[in-house]
MIGUNU-799096 format. One record per atom (N, C-alpha, C): residue number from 1; residue in one letter; atom name; x, y, z. Coordinates in steps of 0.05 Angstrom, whole numbers. Layout:
   nr  rest  atom       X       Y       Z
  NUM     A    CA       X       Y       Z
...
END
This chain:
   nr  rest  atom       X       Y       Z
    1     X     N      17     -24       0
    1     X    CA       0       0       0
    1     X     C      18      25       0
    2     X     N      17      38     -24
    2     X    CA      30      73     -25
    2     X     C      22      91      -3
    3     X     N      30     108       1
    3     X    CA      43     126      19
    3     X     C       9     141      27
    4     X     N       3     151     -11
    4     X    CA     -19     162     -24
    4     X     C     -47     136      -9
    5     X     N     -42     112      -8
    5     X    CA     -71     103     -11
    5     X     C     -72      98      20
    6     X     N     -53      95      42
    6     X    CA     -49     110      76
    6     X     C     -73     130      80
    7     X     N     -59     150      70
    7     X    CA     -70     167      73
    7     X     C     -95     169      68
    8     X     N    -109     163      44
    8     X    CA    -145     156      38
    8     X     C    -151     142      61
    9     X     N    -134     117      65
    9     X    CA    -148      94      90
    9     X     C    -153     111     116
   10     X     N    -134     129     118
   10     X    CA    -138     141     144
   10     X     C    -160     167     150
   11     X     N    -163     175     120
   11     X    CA    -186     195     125
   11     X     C    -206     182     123
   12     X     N    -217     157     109
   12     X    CA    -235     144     104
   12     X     C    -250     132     138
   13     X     N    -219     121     143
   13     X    CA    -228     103     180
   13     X     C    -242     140     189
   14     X     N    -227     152     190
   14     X    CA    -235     186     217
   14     X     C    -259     191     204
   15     X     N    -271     193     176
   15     X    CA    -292     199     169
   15     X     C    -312     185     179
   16     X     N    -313     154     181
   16     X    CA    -317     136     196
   16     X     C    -326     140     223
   17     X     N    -308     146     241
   17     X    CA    -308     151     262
   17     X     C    -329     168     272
   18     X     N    -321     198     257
   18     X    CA    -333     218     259
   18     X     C    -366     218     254
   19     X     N    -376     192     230
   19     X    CA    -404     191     229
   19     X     C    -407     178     250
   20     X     N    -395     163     262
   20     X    CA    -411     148     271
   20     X     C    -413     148     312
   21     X     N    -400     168     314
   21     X    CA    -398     186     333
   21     X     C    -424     212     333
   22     X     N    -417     216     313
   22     X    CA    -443     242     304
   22     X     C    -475     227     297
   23     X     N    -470     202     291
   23     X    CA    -496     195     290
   23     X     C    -510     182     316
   24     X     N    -500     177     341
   24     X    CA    -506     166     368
   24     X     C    -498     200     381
   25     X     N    -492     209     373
   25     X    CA    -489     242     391
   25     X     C    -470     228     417
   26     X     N    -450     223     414
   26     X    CA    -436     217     438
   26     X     C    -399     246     442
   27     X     N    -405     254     462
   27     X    CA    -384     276     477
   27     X     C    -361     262     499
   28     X     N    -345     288     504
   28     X    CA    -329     268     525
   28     X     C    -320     296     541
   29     X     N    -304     293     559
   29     X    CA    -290     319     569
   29     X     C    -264     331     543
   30     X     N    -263     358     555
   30     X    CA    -240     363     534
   30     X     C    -215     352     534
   31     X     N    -189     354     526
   31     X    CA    -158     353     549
   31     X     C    -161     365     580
   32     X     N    -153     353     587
   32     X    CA    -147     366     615
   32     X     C    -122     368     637
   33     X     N    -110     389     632
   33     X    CA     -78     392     643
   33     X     C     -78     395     669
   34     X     N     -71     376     687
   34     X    CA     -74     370     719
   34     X     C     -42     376     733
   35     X     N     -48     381     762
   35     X    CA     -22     393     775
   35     X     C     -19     366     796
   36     X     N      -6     366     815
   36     X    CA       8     347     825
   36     X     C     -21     338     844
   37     X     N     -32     320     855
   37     X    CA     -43     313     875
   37     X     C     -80     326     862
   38     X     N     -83     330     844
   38     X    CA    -108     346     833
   38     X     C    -132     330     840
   39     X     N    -156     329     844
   39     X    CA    -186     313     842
   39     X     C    -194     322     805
   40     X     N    -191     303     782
   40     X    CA    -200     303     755
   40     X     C    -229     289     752
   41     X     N    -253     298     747
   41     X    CA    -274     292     735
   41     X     C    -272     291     701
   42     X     N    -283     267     688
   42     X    CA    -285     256     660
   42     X     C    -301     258     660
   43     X     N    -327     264     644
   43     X    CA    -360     255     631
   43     X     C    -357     247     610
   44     X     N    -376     221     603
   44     X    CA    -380     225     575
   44     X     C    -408     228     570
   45     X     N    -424     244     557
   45     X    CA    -444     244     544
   45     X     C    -461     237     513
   46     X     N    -477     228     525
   46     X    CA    -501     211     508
   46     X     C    -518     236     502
   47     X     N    -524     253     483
   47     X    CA    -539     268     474
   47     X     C    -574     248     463
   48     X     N    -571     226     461
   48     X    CA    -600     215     462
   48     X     C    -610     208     485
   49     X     N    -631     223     501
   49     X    CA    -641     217     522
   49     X     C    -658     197     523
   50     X     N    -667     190     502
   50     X    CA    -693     174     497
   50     X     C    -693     138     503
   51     X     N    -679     144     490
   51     X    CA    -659     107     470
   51     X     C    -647      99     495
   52     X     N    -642      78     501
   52     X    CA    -636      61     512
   52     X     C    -605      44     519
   53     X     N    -585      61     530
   53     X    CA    -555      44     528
   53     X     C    -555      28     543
   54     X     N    -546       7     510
   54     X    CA    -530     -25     512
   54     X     C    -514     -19     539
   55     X     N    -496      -3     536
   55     X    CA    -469      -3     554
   55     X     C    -452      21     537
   56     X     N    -449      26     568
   56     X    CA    -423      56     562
   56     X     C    -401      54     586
   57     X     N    -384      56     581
   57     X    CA    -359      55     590
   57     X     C    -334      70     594
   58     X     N    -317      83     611
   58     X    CA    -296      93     616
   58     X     C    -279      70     612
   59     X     N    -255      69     593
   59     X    CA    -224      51     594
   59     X     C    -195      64     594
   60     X     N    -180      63     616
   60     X    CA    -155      65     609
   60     X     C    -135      47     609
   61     X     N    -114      39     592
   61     X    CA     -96      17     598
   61     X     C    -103      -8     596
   62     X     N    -130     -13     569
   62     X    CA    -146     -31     577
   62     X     C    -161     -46     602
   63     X     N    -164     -21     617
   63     X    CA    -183     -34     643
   63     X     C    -195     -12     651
   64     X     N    -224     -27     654
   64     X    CA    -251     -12     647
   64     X     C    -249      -5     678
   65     X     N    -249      24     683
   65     X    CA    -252      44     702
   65     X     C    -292      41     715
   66     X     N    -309      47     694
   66     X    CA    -330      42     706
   66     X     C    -345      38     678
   67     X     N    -372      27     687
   67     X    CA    -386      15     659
   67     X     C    -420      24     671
   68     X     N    -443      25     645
   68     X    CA    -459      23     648
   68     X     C    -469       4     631
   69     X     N    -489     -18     640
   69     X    CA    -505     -46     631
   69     X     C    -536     -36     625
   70     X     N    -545     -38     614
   70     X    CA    -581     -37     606
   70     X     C    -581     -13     620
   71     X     N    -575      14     619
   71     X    CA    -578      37     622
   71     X     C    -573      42     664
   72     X     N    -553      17     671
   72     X    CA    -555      22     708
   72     X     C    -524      20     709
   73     X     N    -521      30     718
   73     X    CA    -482      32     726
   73     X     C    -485       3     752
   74     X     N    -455      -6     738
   74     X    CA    -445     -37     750
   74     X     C    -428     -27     768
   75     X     N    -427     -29     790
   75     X    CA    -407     -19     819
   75     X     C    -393     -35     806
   76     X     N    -365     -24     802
   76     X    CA    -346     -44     799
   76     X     C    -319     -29     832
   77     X     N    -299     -46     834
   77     X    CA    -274     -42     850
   77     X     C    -255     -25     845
   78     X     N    -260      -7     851
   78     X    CA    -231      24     855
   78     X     C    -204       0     842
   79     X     N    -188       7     825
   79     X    CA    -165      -6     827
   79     X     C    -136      18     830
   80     X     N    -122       9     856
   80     X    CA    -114      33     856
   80     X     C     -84      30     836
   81     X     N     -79      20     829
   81     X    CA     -58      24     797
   81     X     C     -78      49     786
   82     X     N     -93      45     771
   82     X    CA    -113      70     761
   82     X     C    -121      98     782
   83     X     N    -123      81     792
   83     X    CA    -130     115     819
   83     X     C    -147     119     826
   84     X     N    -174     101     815
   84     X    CA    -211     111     804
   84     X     C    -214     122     847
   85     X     N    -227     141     844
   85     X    CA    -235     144     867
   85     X     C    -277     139     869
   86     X     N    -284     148     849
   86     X    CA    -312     149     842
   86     X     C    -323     146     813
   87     X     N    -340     133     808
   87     X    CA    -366     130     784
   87     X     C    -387     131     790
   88     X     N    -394     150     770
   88     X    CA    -426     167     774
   88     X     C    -442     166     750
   89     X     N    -462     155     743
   89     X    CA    -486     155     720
   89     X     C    -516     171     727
   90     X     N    -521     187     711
   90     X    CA    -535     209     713
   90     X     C    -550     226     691
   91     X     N    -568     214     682
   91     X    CA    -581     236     647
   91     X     C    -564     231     629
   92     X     N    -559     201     634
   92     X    CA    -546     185     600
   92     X     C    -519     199     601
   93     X     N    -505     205     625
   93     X    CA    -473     211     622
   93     X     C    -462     200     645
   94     X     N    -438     188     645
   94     X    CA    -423     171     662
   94     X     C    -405     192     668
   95     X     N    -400     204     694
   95     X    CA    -382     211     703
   95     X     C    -355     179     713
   96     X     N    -330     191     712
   96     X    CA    -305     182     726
   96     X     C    -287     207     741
   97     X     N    -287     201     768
   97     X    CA    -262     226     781
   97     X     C    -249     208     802
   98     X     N    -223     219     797
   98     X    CA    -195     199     808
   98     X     C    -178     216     817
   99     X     N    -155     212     819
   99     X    CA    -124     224     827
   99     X     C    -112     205     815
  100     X     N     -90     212     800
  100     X    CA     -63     198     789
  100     X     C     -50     185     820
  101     X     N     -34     170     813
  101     X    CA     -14     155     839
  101     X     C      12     160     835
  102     X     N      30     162     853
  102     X    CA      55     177     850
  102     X     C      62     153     825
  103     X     N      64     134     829
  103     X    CA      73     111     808
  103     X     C      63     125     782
  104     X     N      44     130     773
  104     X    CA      30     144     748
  104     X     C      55     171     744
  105     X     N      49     192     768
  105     X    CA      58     213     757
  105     X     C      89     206     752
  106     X     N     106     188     772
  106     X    CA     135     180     754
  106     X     C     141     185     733
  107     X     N     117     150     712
  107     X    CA     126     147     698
  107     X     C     116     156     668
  108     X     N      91     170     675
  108     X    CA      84     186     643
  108     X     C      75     218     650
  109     X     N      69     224     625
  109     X    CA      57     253     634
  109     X     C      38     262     612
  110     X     N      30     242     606
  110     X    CA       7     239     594
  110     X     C      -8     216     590
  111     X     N     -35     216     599
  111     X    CA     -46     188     600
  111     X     C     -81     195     580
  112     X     N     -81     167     570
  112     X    CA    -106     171     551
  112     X     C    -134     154     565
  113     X     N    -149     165     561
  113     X    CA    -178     146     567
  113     X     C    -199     154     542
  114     X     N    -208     128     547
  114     X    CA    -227     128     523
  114     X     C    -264     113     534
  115     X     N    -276     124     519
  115     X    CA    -300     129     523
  115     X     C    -322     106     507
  116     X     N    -331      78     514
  116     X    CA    -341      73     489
  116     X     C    -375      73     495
  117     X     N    -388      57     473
  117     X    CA    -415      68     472
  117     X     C    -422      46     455
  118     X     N    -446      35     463
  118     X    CA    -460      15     448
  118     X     C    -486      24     451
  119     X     N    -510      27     436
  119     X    CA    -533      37     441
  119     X     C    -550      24     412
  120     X     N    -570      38     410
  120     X    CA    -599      21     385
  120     X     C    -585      38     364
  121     X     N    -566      62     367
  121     X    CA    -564      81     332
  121     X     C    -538      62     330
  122     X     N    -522      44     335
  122     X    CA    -493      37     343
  122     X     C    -475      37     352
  123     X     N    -449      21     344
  123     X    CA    -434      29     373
  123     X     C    -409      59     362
  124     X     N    -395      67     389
  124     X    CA    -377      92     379
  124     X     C    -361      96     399
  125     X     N    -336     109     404
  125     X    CA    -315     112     419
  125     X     C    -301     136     409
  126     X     N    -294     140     436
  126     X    CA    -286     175     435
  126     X     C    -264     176     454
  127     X     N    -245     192     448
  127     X    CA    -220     188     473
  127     X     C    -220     217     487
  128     X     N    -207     218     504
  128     X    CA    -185     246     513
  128     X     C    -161     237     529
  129     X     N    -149     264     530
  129     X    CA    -121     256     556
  129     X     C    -121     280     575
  130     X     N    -109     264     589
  130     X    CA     -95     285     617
  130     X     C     -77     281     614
  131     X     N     -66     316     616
  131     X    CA     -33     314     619
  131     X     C     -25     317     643
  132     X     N       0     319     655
  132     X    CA       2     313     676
  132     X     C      24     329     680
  133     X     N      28     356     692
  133     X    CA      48     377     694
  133     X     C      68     366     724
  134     X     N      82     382     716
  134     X    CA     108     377     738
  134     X     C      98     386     768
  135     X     N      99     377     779
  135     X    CA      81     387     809
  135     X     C     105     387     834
  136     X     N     113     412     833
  136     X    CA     118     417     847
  136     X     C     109     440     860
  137     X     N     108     428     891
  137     X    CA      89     439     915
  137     X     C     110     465     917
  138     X     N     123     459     935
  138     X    CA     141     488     948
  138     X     C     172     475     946
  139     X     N     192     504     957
  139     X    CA     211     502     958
  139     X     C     221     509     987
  140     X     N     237     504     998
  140     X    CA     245     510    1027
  140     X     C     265     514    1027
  141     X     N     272     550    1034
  141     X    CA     298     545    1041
  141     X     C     315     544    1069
  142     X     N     339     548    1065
  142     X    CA     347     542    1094
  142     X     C     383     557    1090
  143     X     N     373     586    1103
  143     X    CA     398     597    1103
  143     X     C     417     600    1128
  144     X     N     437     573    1121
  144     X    CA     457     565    1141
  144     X     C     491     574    1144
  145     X     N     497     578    1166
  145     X    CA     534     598    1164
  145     X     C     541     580    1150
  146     X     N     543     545    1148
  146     X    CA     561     535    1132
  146     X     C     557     535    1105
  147     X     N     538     548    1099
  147     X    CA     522     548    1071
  147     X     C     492     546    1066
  148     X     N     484     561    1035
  148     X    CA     464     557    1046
  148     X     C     444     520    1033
  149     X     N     418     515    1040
  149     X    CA     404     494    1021
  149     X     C     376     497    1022
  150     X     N     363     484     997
  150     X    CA     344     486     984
  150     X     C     332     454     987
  151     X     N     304     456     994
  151     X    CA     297     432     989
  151     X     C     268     441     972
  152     X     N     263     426     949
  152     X    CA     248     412     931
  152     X     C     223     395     938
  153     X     N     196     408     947
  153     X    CA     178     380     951
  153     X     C     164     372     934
  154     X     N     162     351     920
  154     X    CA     140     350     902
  154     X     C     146     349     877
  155     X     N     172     341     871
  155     X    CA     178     332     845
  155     X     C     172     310     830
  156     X     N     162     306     809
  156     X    CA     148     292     791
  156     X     C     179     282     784
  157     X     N     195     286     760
  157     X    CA     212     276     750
  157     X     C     236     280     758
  158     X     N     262     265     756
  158     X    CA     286     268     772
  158     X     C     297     292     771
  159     X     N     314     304     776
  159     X    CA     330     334     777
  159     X     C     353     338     792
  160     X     N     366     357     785
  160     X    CA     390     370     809
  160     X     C     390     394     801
  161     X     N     407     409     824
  161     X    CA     400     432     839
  161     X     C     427     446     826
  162     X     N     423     471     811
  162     X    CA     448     496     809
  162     X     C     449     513     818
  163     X     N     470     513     824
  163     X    CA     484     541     851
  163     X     C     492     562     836
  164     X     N     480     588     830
  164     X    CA     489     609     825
  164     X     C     497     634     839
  165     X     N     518     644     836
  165     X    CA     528     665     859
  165     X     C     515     687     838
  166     X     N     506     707     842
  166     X    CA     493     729     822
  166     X     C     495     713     791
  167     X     N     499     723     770
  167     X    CA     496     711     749
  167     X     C     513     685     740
  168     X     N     533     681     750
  168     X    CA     550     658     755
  168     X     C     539     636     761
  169     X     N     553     609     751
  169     X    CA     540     591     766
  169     X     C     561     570     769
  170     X     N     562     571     795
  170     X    CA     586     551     814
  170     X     C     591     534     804
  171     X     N     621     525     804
  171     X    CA     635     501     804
  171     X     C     640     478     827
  172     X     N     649     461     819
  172     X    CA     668     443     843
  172     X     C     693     465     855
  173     X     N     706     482     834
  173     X    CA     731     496     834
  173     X     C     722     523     862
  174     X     N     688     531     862
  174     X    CA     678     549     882
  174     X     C     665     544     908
  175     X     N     655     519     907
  175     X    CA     643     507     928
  175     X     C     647     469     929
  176     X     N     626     472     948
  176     X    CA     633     439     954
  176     X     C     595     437     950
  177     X     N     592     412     929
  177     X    CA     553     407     933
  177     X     C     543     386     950
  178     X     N     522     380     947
  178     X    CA     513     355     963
  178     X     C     480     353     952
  179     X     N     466     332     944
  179     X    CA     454     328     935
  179     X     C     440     299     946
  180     X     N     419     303     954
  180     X    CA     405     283     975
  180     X     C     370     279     957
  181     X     N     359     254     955
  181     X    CA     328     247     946
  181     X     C     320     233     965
  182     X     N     300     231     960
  182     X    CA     279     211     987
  182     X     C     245     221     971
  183     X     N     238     189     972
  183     X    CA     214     192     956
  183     X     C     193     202     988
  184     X     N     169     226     969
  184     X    CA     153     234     975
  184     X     C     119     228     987
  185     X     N     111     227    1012
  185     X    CA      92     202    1009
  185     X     C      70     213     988
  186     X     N      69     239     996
  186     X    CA      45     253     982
  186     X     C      50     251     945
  187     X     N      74     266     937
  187     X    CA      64     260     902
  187     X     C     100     261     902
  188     X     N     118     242     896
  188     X    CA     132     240     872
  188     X     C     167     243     900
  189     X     N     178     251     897
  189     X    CA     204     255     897
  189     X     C     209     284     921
  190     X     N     233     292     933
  190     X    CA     238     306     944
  190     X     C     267     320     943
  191     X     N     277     330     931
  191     X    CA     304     344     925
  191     X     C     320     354     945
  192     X     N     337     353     953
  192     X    CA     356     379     964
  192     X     C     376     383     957
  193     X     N     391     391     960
  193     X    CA     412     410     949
  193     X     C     425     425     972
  194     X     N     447     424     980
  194     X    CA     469     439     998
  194     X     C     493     452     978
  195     X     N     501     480     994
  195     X    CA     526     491     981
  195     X     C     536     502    1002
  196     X     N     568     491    1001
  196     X    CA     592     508    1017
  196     X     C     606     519    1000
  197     X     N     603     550    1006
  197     X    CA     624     565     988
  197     X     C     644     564     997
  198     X     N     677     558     976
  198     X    CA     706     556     982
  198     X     C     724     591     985
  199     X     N     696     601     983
  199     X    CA     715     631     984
  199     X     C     691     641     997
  200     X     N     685     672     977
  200     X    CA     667     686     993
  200     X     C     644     667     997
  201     X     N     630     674    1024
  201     X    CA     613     661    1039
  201     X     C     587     673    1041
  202     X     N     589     693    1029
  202     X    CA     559     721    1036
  202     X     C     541     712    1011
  203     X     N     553     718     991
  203     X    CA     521     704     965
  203     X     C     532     737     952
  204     X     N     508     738     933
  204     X    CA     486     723     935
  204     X     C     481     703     930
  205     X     N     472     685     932
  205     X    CA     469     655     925
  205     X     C     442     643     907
  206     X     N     427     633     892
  206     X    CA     409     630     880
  206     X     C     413     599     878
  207     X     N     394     582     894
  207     X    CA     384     554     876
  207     X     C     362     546     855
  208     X     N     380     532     836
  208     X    CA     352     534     818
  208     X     C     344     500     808
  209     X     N     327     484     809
  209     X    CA     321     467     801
  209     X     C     321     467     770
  210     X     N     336     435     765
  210     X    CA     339     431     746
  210     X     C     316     410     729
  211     X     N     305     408     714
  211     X    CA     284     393     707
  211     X     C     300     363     677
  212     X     N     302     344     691
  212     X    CA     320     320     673
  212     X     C     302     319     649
  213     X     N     274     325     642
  213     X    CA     260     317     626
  213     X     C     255     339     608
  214     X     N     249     359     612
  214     X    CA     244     382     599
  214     X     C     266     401     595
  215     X     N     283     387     612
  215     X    CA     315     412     602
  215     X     C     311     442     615
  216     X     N     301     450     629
  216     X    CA     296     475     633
  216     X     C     293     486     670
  217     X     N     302     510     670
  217     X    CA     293     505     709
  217     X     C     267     506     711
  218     X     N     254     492     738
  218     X    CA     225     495     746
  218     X     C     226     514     775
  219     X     N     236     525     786
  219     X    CA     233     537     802
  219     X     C     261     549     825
  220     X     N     261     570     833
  220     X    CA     288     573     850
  220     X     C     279     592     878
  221     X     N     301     596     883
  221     X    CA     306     615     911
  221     X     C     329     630     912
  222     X     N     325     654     927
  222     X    CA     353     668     923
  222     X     C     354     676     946
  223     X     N     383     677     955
  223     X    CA     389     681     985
  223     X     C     402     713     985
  224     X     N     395     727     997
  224     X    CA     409     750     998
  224     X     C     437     741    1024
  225     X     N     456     773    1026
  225     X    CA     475     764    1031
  225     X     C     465     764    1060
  226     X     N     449     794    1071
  226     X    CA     436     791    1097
  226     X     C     425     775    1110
  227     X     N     422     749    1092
  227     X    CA     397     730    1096
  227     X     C     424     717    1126
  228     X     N     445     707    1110
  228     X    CA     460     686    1117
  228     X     C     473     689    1136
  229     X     N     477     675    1164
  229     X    CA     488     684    1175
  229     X     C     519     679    1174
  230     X     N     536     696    1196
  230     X    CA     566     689    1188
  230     X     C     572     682    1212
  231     X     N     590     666    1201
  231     X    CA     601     632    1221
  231     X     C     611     654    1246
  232     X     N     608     635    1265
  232     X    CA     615     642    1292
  232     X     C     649     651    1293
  233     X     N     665     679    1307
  233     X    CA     693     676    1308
  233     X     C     697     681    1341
  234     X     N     666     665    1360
  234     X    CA     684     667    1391
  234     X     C     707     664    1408
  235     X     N     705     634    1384
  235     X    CA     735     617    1392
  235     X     C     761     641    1391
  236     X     N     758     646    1367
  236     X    CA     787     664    1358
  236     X     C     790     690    1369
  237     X     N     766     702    1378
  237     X    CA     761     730    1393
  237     X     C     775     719    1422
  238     X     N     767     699    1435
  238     X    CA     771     695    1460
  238     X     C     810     690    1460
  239     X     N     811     678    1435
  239     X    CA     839     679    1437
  239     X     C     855     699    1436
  240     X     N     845     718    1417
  240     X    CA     855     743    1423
  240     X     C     847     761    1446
  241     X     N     833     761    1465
  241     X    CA     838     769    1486
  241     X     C     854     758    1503
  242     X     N     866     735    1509
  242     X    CA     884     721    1523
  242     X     C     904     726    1517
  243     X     N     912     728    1495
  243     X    CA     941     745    1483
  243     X     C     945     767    1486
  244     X     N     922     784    1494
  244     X    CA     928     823    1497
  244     X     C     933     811    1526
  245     X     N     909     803    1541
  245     X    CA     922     807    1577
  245     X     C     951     794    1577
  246     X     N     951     773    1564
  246     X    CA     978     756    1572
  246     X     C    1007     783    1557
  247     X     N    1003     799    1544
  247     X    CA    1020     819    1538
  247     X     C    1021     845    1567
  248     X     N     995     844    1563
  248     X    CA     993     871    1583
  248     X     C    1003     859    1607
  249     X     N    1005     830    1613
  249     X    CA    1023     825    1644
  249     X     C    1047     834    1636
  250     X     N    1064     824    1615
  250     X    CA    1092     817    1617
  250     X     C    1096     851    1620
  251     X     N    1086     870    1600
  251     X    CA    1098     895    1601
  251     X     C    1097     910    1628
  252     X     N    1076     909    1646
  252     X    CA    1076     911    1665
  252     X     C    1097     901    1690
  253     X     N    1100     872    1687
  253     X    CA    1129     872    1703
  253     X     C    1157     879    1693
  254     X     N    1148     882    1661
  254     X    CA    1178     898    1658
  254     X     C    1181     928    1668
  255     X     N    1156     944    1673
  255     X    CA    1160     968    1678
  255     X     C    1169     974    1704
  256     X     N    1155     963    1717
  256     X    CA    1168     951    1756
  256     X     C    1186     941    1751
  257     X     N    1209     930    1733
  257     X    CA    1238     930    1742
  257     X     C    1253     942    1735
  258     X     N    1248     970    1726
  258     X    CA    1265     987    1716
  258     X     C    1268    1012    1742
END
């Protein structure tokens, strides 16, 4: 089959589709771009009120989320791989509303469900997706004399952390890093990031998250220099007072023996 007769097959199937979608009047939700930990509602709608559904159905991943039989929704079991929290049938439209599972948000960031429909005009199927954005909650920082650090909650995909002193951005050759994960119970991953500066110690300092998947930063913090405090010098103060008295004795008995 040419390249050319693909192409007919494939407008021919969507033409297809499209009647036969349009002739049962069947809808779905639009896309829907979700943030970390979100509550998502799906409908699909049956525009014939009248007529009578065979069966309608929510599927993702080949496993049927919720179904309706001779026009009565079948309780089926939450599976939590899927996430289903609730199924609702209501004026010939099947609601589905869930939460993704940190396992989900890992490993895609976009997931498809599909809609099907059996009824007296025929049967028809209709899809959408959720996308699934990078979710991260907050950033914390923590401005410490040995340096400062940033922690990351709520990261969806892996990352590390860049140290920028004003527009600069640190070496091994300027500081020393440290870079610590620990999975999140709530959604996904947890970052941190430590920096000891090998010279100046004041900043400004800026962490910025690095994003492994999209190449780009997702969020930062900037430490001013006031922020930070500066390392303790009691030790070395106290020593130099021990050295002025311990002077001011000796001169003193030299002056009484003259």
């Amino acid at each position: 089959m040419g390249g050319k007769d693909v192409l007919v097959h494939l407008w021919v199937l969507s033409a297809a589709v499209q009647i036969s979608q349009a002739s049962t009047g069947m809808s779905v939700s639009p896309n829907v771009t979700a943030t970390c930990g979100q509550s998502i509602t799906l409908h699909c709608n049956v525009s014939s009120k009248r007529e009578p559904i065979f069966y309608l159905s929510w599927i993702k991943n080949n496993i049927t989320l919720c179904e309706v039989v001779q026009d009565h929704l079948v309780n089926k079991q939450p599976t939590s791989d899927v996430g289903v929290a609730k199924c609702r049938y209501a004026n010939k439209s099947l609601f589905v509303t869930f939460r993704q599972t940190p396992k989900e948000q890992q490993e895609r960031a976009l997931d498809e469900y599909i809609c099907k429909l059996r009824s007296y005009r025929g049967p028809a199927l209709n899809k959408t997706w959720v996308e699934l954005k990078e979710c991260i909650q907050r950033v914390d920082p923590n401005a410490r004399a040995e340096g400062p650090r940033c922690s990351f909650t709520g990261v969806r995909h892996d990352g590390d952390v860049h140290w920028y002193q004003e527009n600069t951005r640190l070496t091994e050759d300027d500081a020393v890093f440290e870079k610590k994960e620990n999975v999140d119970k709530e959604c996904c991953l947890t970052i941190i990031g430590s920096l000891k500066p090998k010279k100046d110690p004041t900043g400004p300092y800026t962490c910025f998250l690095w994003n492994s998947q999209s190449q780009n930063y997702t969020i930062s913090h900037t430490f001013q220099p006031e922020q930070i405090p500066k390392k303790s010098t009691s030790g070395s103060g106290m020593l130099h007072a021990r050295w002025s008295i311990g002077n001011c004795l000796i001169i003193s008995v030299l002056l009484m023996s003259l």
